[in-house]
Steps between C-alpha positions, in 0.01 A plus 500: 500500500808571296660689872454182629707268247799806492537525883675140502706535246578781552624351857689247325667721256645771805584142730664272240793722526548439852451091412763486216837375650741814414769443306851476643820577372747200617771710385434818739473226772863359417617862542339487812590218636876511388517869625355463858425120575829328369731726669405363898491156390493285167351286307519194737165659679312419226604140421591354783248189577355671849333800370273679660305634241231223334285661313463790249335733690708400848829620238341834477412555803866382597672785243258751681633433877857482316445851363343673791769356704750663290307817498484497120196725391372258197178506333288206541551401121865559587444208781315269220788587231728344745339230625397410152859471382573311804244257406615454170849476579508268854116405588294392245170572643198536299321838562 
């Protein structure tokens, strides 16, 4: 009986990692984003009142097709670190 009651948690212990939003470093993303976004165009992308990007997610997804466009090679955190300074900076979006 006791295999039983340590099989789930022990499931929940190895997936809650996976669940828990990662942390992101805002200040890694400004790096980013100054280094490799800023320079082909500036910040009037992000503010102007016609954006395409609406949601949280869609600004991720957004940095990713910026970033593969550029032929960057960045992490997926790298991605997040941006997009999360973005937010925090121009967007406003709750996660």
């Amino acid at each position: 009986m006791r295999a039983i009651t340590t099989i789930p948690l022990l499931f929940l212990t190895l997936t809650s990692g996976g669940v828990m939003a990662q942390e992101t470093d805002t200040s890694a993303g400004k790096e980013l984003v100054t280094n490799n976004c800023t320079e082909c165009h500036g910040t009037e992308v992000y503010t102007r009142a016609e954006r395409r990007v609406k949601t949280r997610a869609g600004l991720s997804k957004q940095v990713q097709r910026c970033e593969q466009t550029l032929g960057l090679t960045w992490f997926e955190e790298d991605v997040e670190n941006a997009a999360e300074f973005l937010n925090k900076s121009y967007y406003h979006f709750g996660k």
